[in-house]
C-alpha positions as CSV (number, residue, x, y, z in Angstrom):
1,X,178.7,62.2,45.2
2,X,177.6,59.0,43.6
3,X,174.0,58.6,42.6
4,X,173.1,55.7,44.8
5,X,173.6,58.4,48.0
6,X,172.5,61.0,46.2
7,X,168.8,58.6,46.1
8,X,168.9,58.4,49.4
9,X,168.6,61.8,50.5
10,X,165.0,64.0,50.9
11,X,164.0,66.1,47.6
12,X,164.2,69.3,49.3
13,X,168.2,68.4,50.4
14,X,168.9,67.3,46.4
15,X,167.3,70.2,44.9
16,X,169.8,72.1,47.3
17,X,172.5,70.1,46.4
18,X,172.4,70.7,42.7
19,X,171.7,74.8,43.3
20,X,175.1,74.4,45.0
21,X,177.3,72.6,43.8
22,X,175.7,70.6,40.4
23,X,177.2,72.0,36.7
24,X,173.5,73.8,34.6
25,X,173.6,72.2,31.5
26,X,170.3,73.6,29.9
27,X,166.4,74.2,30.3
28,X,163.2,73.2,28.6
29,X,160.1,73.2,28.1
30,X,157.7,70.1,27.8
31,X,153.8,70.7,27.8
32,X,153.0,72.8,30.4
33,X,156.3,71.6,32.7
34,X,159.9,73.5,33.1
35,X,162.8,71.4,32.8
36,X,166.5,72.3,33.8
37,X,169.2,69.7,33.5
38,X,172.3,69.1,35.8
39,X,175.5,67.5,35.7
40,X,176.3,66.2,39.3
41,X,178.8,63.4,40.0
42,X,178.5,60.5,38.3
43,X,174.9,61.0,36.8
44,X,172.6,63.7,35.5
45,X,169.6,65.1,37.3
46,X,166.5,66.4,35.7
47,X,164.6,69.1,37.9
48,X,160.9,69.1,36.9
49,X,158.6,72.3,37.8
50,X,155.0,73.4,36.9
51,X,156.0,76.4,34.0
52,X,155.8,79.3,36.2
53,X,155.8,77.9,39.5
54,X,158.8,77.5,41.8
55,X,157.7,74.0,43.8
56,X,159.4,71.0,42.6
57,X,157.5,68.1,41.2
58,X,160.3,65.7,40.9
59,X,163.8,65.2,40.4
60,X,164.6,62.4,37.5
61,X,168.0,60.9,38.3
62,X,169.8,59.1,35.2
63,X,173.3,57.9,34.2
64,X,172.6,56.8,30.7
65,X,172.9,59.6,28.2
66,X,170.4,58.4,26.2
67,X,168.3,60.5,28.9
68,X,170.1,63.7,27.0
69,X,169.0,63.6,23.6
70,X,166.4,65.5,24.1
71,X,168.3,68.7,25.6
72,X,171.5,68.2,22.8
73,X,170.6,71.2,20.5
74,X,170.7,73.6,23.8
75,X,173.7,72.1,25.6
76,X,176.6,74.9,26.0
77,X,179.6,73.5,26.9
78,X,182.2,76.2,28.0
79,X,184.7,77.2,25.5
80,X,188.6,77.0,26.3
C-alpha cells in the first residue's frame, strides 16, 4: 500500500493494518511515550502510546529516513 492511501484511512484501521501485515523494526522509549516503528509499503510508520497504556496517541507516517536515525542502534535486520 502506498502512503498516500494509507493517509486516508481511520487510525483504528492503520493501527490494524500494521499489526497485520507491516515488518516491526524496533521500539523506544521517549519521555514518558512508547514508540514502535514499522516498515509498511513504501514508508515507515511510527506508533506512538502513553508508556504503559495500550490506546494509541498517533500514528507518524514518514518516507524520509532521516525519520530513522533515532531508532538505528536498535534496528535488527534478519540474518540470511
Amino acid at each position: 500500500m502506498q502512503l498516500t492511501a494509507f493517509k486516508q484511512l481511520p487510525m483504528g484501521r492503520q493501527a490494524i493494518l500494521l499489526r497485520q501485515g507491516g515488518h516491526f523494526l524496533a521500539d523506544r522509549q521517549q519521555d514518558s511515550f512508547s514508540l514502535r516503528l514499522y516498515a509498511f509499503g513504501d514508508f515507515y510508520a511510527e506508533v506512538w502510546r502513553v508508556q504503559d497504556e495500550e490506546r494509541i496517541l498517533f500514528i507518524h507516517l514518514f518516507q524520509h529516513s532521516a525519520g530513522l536515525a533515532s531508532y538505528l542502534e536498535k534496528i535488527r535486520l534478519p540474518e540470511v
